[in-house]
C-alpha positions, 0 to 999 in steps of 0.5 A: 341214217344209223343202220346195222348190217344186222338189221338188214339181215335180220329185215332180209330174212323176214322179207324173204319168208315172209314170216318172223317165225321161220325168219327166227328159226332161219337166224337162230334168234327168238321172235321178239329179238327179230322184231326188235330189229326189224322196229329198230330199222324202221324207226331209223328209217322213218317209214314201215317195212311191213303191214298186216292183214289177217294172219298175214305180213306184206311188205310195204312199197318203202319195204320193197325198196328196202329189201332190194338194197339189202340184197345188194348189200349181201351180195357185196358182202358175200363177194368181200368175203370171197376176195378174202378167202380167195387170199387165204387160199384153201387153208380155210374157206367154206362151201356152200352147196346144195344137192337133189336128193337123188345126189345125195346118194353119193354126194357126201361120199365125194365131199368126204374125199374133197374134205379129207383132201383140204381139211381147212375147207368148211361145208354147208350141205344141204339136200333138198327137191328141185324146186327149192334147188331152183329157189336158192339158185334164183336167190344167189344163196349157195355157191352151187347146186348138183341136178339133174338137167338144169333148167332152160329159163334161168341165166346159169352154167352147168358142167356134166360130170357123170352119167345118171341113168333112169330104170325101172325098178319092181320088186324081185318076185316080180312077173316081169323080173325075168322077162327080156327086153319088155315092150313099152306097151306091156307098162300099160298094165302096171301101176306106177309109183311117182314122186312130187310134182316138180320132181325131175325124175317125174318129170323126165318120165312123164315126157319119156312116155308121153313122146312115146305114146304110152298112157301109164298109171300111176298110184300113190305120189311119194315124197322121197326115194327111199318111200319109193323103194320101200312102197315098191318092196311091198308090192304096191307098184313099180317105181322109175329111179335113178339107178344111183338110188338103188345100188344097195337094194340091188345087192341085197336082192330086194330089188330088181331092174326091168329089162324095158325096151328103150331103157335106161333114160339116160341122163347126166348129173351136173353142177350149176351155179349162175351165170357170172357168178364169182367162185371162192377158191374153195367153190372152183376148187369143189366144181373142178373136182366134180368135173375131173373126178367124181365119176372114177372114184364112184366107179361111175361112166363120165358124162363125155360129149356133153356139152356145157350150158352157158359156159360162154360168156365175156370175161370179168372186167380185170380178167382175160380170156384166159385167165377166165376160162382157166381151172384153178390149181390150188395146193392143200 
């Protein structure tokens, strides 16, 4: 069997997408170059990968096969590629993160000091919505995620590093802009803003006020914070945000925050990579410095007390306890 690693990339890709246009787009490749690789391994494997039916592509058994082992083989490609950077050290290396798009408010802040403090380090950054966030988790594609509250169903470890309070935000002329400490009940009356189903801002409101009892309404469902914001400056509603989100129109006086009983939500920002997963240097080295120091240079208030999730666990074979649960210390 006379195989490529490129084939197998190229194959992974259309396997993932199902799709050998956006696995195309993904490998910056034209489309009869990704199906001239994905023939090429398939003849030199004897049997189809994939089958057609209508507009559709389907993986065949023998694809299904195929597709675990190129996961397999990618994973010990990326950890090769982490042994080596870690002997490297930070002179060079990348990063691979993705962030909630509520974190990208300050997230590229914190990147640009943590670049500025390794210059050699290469970053991917990618900001996106929750449930693409939990994709690229699932799949192993980066080396960590910034979210809110991590899912309870997947084998992960998160960290707390920073407060992530959640207000309600109406615009500045507002009936209720100057209205102390409004009873929850009062919400009734007012039309509410949401985002995407899936959202984590939406989905801690939906539970704040059903545990409470209160039966919202909600308008329009927007797909991002600044429509929100934008929607909410014209009257059309009020919106609940991550108060991250709407420093600038606070300043500006575009904006203003609801005094609201039982207000701020208050949450937490964590970073989140899987369980077990082995860092770069690069990647201990960014997850440390989220952990001891993004909240004082945002001017933020950390997230003390809040314990880690699934940070237990046994060591790697050929590492101590200690050893495991060390921070790295690594020097520009």
């Amino acid at each position: 069997m006379n195989v490529t690693l490129r084939q197998f990339k190229v194959f992974a890709a259309v396997s993932k997408h199902l799709s050998f246009t956006r696995a195309a787009e993904e490998l910056c490749l034209t489309q009869p170059a990704v199906s001239m690789q994905v023939k090429q391994l398939e003849n030199q494997l004897e049997v189809p990968l994939f089958e057609q039916l209508g507009k559709r592509i389907y993986l065949t058994d023998a694809g299904e096969e195929v597709y675990h082992y190129s996961k397999v083989i990618a994973q010990q490609l990326e950890e090769l590629e982490t042994v080596l950077a870690n002997l490297k050290g930070l002179n060079q290396g990348k990063l691979r993160i993705s962030v909630a798009s509520t974190a990208n408010y300050f997230a590229p802040t914190l990147l640009g000091t943590f670049c500025q403090r390794y210059p050699g380090v290469t970053v991917s950054l990618d900001v996106t919505n929750r449930q693409t966030l939990l994709k690229q988790l699932a799949e192993n594609e980066v080396d960590m995620v910034v979210m809110g509250q991590p899912p309870t169903d997947m084998d992960l470890e998160a960290g707390a590093f920073m407060e992530n309070p959640l207000v309600i935000v109406a615009p500045t002329g507002h009936a209720l802009a100057s209205e102390p400490r409004v009873p929850l009940k009062r919400l009734e009356q007012e039309i509410f803003l949401v985002r995407e189903l899936g959202s984590g801002t939406r989905s801690a409101m939906e539970r704040f006020f059903q545990e409470r009892g209160i039966h919202i309404q909600t308008g329009m469902e927007v797909g991002s914070n600044e429509a929100i914001k934008q929607s909410v400056q014209a009257g059309l509603g009020l919106g609940l945000l991550s108060r991250d989100t709407v420093e600038m129109e606070l300043s500006l006086d575009r904006l203003t925050i609801l005094d609201v009983e039982d207000f701020p939500i208050l949450r937490h920002w964590y970073v989140v990579h899987r369980s077990g997963k082995r860092l770069s240097v690069v990647a201990q080295a960014f997850k440390d410095f989220l952990l001891n120091e993004a909240a004082p240079l945002l001017g933020k208030s950390p997230a003390h007390g809040v314990a880690a999730i699934g940070s237990e666990r046994k060591p790697r074979r050929g590492h101590t306890e200690k050893e495991q649960g060390s921070s790295a210390q690594p020097t520009p």
